[in-house]
C-alpha positions in Angstrom: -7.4 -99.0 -3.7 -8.8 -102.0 -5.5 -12.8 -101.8 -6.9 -14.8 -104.2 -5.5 -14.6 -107.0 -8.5 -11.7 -105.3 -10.5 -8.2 -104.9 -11.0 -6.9 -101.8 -9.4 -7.3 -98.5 -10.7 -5.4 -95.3 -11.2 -5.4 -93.5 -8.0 -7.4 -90.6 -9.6 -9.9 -92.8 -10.7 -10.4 -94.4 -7.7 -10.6 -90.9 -5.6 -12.9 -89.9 -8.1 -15.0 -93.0 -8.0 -15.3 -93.0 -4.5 -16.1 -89.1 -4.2 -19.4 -89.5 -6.8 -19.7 -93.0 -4.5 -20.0 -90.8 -1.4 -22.0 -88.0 -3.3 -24.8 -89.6 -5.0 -25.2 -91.9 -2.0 -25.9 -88.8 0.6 -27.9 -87.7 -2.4 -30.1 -90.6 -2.1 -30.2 -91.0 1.9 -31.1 -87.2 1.7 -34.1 -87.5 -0.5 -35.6 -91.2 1.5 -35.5 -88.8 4.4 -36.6 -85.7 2.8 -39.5 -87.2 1.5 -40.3 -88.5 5.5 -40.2 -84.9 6.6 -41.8 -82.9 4.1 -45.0 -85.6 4.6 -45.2 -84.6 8.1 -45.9 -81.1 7.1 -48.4 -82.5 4.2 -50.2 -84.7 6.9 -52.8 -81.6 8.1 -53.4 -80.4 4.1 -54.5 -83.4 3.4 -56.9 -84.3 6.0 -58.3 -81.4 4.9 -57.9 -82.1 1.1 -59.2 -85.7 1.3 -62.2 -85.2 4.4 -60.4 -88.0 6.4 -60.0 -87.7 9.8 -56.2 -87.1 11.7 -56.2 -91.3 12.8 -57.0 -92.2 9.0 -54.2 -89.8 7.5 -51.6 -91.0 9.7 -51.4 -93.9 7.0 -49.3 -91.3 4.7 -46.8 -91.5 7.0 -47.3 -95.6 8.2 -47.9 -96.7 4.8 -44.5 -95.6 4.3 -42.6 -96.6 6.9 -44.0 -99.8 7.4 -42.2 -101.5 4.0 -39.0 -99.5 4.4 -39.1 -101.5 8.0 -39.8 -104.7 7.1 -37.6 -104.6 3.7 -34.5 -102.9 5.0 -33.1 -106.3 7.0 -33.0 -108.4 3.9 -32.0 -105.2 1.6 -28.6 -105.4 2.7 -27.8 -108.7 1.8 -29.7 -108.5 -1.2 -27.1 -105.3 -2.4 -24.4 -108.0 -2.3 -26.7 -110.5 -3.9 -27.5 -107.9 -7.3 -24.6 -105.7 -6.6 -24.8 -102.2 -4.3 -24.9 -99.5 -6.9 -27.5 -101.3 -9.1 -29.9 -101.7 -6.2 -29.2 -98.6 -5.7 -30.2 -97.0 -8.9 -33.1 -100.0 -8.8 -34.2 -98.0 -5.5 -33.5 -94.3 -6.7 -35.9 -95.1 -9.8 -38.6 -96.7 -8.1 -38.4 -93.8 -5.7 -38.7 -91.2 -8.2 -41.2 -92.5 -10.2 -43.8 -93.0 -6.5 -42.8 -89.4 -6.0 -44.9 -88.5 -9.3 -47.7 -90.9 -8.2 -47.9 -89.4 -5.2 -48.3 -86.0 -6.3 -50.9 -86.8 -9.2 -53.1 -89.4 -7.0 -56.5 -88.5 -7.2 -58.0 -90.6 -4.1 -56.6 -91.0 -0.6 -56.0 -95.0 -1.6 -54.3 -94.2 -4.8 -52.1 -91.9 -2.5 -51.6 -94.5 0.0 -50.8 -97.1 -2.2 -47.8 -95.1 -4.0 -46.4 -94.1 -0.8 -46.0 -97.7 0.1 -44.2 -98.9 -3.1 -42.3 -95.3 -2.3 -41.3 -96.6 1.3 -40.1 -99.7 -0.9 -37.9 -98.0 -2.9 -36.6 -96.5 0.3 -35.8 -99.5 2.1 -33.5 -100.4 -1.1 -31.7 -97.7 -1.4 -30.8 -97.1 2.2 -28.8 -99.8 3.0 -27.2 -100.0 -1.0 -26.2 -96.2 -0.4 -24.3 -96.8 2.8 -22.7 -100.1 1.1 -21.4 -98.0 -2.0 -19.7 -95.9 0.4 -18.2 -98.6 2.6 -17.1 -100.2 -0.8 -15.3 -97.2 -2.5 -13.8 -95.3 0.4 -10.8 -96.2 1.5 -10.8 -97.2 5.0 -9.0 -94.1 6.4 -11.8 -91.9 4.7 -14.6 -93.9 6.2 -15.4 -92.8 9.4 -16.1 -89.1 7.9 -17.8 -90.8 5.1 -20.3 -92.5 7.4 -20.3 -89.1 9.0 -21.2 -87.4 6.2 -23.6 -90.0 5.3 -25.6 -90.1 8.3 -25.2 -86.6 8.3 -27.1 -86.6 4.5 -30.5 -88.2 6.2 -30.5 -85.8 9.0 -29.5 -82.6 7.1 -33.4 -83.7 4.9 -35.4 -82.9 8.5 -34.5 -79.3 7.0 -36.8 -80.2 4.0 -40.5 -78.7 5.9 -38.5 -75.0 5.9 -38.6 -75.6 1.8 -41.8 -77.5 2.0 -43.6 -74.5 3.8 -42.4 -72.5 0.9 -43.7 -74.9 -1.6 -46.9 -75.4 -0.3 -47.4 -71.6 0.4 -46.5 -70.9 -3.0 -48.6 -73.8 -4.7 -50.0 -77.1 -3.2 -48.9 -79.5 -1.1 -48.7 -82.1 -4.3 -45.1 -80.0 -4.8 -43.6 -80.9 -2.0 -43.3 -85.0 -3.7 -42.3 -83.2 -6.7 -39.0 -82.1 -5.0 -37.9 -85.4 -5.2 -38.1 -86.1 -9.3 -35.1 -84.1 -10.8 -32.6 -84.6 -7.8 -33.7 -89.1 -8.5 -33.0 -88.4 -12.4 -29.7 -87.1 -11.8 -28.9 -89.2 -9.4 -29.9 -92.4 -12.1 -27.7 -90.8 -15.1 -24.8 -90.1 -12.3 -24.7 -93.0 -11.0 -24.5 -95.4 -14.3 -20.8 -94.9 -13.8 -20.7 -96.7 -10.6 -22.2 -100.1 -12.5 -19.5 -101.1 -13.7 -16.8 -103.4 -12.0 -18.9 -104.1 -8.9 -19.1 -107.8 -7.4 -22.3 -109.7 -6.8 -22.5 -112.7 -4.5 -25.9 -113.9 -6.6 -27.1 -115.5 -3.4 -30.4 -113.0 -2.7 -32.1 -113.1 1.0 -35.4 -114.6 1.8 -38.0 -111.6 0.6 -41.1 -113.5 1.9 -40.0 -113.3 5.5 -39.9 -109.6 5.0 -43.3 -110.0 3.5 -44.8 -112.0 6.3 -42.2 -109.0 9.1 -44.4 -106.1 7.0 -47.7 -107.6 7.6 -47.1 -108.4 11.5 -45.8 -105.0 11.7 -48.8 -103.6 9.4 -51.2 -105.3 11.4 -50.3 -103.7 14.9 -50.6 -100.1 13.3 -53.7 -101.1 12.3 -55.1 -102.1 15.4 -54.1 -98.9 17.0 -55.1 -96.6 14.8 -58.9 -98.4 14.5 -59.2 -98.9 18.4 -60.4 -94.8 19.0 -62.8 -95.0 16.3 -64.4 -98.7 16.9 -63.3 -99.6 20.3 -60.6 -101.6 21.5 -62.3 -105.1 21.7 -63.8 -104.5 18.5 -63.4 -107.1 15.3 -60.9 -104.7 13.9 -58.8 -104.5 16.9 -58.8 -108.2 17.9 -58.4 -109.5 14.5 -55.3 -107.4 13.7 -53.7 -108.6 17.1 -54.3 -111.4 16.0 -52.9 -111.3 12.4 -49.8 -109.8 14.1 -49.2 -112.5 16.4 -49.8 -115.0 13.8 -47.6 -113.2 11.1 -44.7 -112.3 13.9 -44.2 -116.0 14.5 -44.3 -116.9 10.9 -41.8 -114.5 10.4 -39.3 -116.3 13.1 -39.7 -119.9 12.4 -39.1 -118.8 8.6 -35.9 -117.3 9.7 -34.8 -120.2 12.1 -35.3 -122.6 9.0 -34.2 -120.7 6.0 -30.7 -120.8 4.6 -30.8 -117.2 3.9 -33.0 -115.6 6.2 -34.8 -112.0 6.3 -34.1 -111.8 9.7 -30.7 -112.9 11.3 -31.9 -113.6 14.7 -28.6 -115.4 15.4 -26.9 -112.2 15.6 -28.6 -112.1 18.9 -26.9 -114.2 20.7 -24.7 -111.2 20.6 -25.7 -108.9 23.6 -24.5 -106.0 22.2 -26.3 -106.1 18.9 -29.4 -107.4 20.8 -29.7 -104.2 23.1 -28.6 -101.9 19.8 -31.4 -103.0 18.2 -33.9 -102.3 21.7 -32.2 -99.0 21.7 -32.9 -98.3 18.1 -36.1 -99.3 18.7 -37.1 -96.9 21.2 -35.5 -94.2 19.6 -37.5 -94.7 16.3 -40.4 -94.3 18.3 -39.6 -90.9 19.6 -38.2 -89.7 17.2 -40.9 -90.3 14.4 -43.4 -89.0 17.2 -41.8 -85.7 18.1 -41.4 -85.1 14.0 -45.0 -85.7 13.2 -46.1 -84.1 16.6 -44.3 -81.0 16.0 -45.8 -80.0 13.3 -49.5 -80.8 14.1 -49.3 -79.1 16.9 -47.1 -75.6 15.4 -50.2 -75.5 12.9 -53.5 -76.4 15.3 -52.5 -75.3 19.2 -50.0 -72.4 17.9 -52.3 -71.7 14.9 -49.2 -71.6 12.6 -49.0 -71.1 9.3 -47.8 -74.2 6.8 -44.3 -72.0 6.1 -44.1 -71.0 9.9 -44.5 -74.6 11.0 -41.7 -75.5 8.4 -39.5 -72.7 9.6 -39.5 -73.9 13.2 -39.0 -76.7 12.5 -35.5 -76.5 10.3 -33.3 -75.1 13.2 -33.2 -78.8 14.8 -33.1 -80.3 11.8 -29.8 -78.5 11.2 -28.3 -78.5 14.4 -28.8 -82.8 13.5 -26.7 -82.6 10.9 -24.0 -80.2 11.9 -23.4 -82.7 15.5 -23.8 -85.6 12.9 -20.6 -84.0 10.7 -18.6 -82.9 13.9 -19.0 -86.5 15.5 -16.8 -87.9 12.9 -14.1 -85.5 13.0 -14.0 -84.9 16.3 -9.8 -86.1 17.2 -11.3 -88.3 20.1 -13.7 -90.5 19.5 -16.9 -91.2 21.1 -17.7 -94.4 22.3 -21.5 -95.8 21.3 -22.2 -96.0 24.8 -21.5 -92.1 25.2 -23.4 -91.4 22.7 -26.3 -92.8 23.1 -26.8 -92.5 26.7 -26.4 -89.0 26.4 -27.9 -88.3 23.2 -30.9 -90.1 24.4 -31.0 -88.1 27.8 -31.1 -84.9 25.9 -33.7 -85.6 23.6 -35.8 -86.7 26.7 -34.8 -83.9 28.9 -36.3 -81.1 25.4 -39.1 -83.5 25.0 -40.0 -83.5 29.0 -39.3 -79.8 28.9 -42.0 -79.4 26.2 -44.6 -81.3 28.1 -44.3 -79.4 30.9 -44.5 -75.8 29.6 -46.5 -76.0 26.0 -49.6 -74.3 25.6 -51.9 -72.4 23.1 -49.5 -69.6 23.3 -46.7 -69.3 20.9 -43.2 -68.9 22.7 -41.0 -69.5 20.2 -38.0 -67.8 21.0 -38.1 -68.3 25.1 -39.1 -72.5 24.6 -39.3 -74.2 21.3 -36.0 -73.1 19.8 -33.9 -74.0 23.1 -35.7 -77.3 23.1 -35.1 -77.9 19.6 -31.5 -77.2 19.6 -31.0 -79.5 22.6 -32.9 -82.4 21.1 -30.9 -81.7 17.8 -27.6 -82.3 19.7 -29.1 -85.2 21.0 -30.2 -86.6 18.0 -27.0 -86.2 16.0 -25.3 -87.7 18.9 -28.0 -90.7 19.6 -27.9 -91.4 15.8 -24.2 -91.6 15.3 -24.1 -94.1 18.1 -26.2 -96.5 17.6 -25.6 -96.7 13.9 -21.4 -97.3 15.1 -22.8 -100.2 17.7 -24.5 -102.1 14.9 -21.3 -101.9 13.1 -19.2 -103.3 16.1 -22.3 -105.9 17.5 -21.6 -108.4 14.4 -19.1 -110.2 12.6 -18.0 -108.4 9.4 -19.5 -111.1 6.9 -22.7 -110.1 8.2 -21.8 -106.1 8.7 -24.9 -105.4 6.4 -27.5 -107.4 7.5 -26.8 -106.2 11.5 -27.0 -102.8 9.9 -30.2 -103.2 8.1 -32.0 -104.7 11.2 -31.1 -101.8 13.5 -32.1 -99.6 11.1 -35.3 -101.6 10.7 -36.0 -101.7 14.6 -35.9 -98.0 14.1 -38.5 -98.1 11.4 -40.8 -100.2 13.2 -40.3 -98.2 16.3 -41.5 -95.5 13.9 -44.5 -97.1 12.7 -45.6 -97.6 15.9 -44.9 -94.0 17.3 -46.9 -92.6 15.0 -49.6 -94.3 15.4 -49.8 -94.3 19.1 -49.2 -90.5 18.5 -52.9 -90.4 16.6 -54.4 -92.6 19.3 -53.1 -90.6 21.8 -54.5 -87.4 20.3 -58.0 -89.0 19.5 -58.0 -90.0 23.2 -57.0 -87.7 25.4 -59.4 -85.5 27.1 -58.9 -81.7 27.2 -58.3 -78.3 24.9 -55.6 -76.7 23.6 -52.2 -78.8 24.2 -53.4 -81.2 26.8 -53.4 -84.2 24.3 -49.9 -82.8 22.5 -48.3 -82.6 26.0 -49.3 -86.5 26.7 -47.4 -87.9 23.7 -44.4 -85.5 24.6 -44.7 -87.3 27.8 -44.5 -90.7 26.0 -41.7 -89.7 23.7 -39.7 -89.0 26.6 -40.4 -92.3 28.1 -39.2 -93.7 25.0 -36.4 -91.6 25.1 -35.7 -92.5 28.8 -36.0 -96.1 27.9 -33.2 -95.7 25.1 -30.8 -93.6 27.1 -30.8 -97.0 30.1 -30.3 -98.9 27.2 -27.3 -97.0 25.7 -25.7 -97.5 29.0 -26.1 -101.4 28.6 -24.0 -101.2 25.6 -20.2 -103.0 25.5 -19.1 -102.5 22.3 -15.9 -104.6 21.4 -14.9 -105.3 17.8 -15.8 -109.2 17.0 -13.1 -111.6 15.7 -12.2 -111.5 11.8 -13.0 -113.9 9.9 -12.5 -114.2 6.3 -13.4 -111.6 3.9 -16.8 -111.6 2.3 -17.9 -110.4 -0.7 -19.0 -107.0 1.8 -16.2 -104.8 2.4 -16.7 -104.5 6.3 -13.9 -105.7 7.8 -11.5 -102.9 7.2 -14.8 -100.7 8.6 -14.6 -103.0 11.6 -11.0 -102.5 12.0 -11.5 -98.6 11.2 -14.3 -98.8 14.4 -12.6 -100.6 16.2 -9.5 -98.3 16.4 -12.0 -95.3 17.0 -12.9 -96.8 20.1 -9.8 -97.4 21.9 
């Protein structure tokens, strides 16, 4: 195997290499996720901690999702541009060091304003990770790498099971603690992986991420104020029409730049085009049914913070475990497969929850059935779409199709949870009334990406001539696991 930017090495270097490659970047995908789970469960402790109401503390979770969105398209290119495992460590750091913000913050701003640098650091080390691991592997390891990898993120929705123990034990200011030892080992791990790597020097255009983050900022925004001061207030109107103003700022910069945040020529591709629709709609359930599940454990089901975490871990696992068993199933699953049918399982558990939840707790008869269901569907939905983005684009531009299908899914996110607190604030009714309506409208998001996973035609695109990114020998990889 030859290191991307040196000579070849030993064969037992390079194995070894490219196991602490694959190992510190699950490591890393495991704690950006981690730290997304374990804030659901935070969410209620510190509306209560802070006096803010359930609309204003949704923020812990936006402010966080809404950089990692806008940052992660123009992350990938910008690992080539610096190199993959030094934005990577760059990320892991700045991660580590929010993490202690977070838990020290003494006001609900100072809070709010760590978690965004936190989402940040997130949205640089993502898309790094899973280029360290496409670098290092060689290509007949990859598609359990990736499965392993993906496998890493989803493996974290375990984290509110520890969380609940955490904040049982202690506080809920613990539960960002978690994530400072596992970052400082992963920073004097990963120093090793410096060395020998290639950068292109050429970074991406950061501002049209900038101006992408305050369009998508702006939208949450306007939802989340339209309960408390009316939907044609100032607020509402004036956000709308920040994110109109910002959204098209955001695509003339990219028709016009050399090096774009946003590669809206990729498309002209249908297949990366309804990937990215897909991803977007499954962001949005997905982030709704996480945060939803836990508000409503705790308030309708009266749960405690360690029982909510509990119920929550057996999905969680059952994720990870479909995620692993994906990639080394003998036969491979198309992306189409997948995510029409992981898509139609999470919609069918989330339906089913809509239909039957109420203020009493049936744990055993309805929420653990439901939640291995929509864990089988999730490993499955999220294996496919992520193999789609890798098959929708030509292999010079492997990581910035990647990084803006991941981003749909962030922004899809973003806006779940905040329709999720409108919806709440809205509805009418006791008990699970207003918990069963946003089930509904996760399932309709579900619904929506299960049509669209049916739409996909995934065919490997033409090679052209290598880049400084290692994906055409994943495209090749893909390309065989589809026929």
């Amino acid at each position: 195997m030859t290191l991307s930017g040196s000579p070849s090495a030993p064969p037992a270097v390079s194995t070894r290499r490219a196991s602490l490659a694959l190992l510190l970047a699950c490591a890393g995908t495991f704690l950006s996720f981690l730290d997304a789970t374990v804030t659901n469960l935070a969410v209620p402790l510190i509306a209560a901690d802070f006096e803010a109401s359930l609309t204003t503390v949704s923020w812990v979770a936006t402010a966080y999702v809404i950089p990692f969105a806008a940052l992660l398209a123009p992350a990938g290119p910008l690992a080539d541009a610096v190199g993959r495992a030094r934005l990577f460590l760059i990320g892991v750091a700045v991660f580590t060091v929010s993490s202690l913000l977070i838990a020290l913050a003494p006001t609900l701003p100072v809070l709010l304003g760590a978690r965004g640098l936190q989402g940040l650091a997130a949205a640089l080390l993502v898309p790094a990770s899973l280029g360290l691991v496409l670098a290092e592997v060689p290509a007949e390891r990859r598609r359990a790498a990736i499965g392993m990898w993906s496998a890493a993120g989803a493996l974290a929705a375990a984290g509110p099971a520890l969380g609940g123990v955490m904040v049982e034990a202690l506080d809920w200011r613990v539960l960002f603690c978690l994530n400072v030892p596992v970052g400082l080992w992963v920073l004097v791990a990963g120093r090793k992986l410096v060395t020998g790597e290639s950068r292109t020097g050429h970074g991406p255009d950061l501002a049209g991420g900038l101006l992408l983050a305050l369009s998508v900022g702006s939208a949450v925004y306007g939802l989340t104020q339209g309960p408390d001061h009316g939907w044609s207030s100032v607020h509402v109107l004036v956000a709308a029409g920040v994110t109109v103003l910002a959204g098209v700022a955001t695509v003339l910069r990219a028709l016009r730049h050399q090096r774009p945040a946003l590669r809206l020529d990729l498309f002209r591709n249908r297949t990366f085009a309804v990937a990215s629709g897909v991803s977007l709609a499954y962001g949005t359930a997905l982030f709704t049914t996480m945060l939803l599940g836990v508000l409503f454990l705790t308030d309708a089901w009266d749960y405690s913070t360690l029982e909510a975490g509990l119920a929550m871990s057996p999905a969680a696992l059952v994720t990870a475990v479909v995620g692993i068993g994906i990639g080394r199933l003998p036969v491979a699953l198309t992306p189409r497969t997948l995510v029409a049918a992981g898509s139609s399982l999470i919609a069918a558990s989330t339906a089913l929850l809509a239909l039957l939840i109420d203020t009493e707790p049936h744990f055993w008869t309805l929420w653990l059935p439901s939640g291995t269901v929509m864990g089988v569907g999730v490993g499955m939905a999220t294996v496919g779409i992520s193999s789609a983005a890798a098959l929708s684009a030509p292999p010079q531009h492997f990581a910035a199709a990647t990084g803006m299908v991941m981003a749909a899914r962030q922004v899809g996110g973003a806006l779940g949870i905040a329709t999720t607190a409108v919806i709440i604030a809205e509805v009418m009714g006791n008990g699970a009334e207003p918990y069963a309506a946003v089930y509904w409208f996760a399932t309709a998001a579900n619904l929506a990406a299960a049509v669209g996973g049916l739409a996909l035609r995934v065919t490997a695109p033409p090679l052209s001539k290598p880049a400084a990114y290692p994906a055409p020998a994943v495209a090749r990889t893909l390309e065989g696991d589809q026929r």
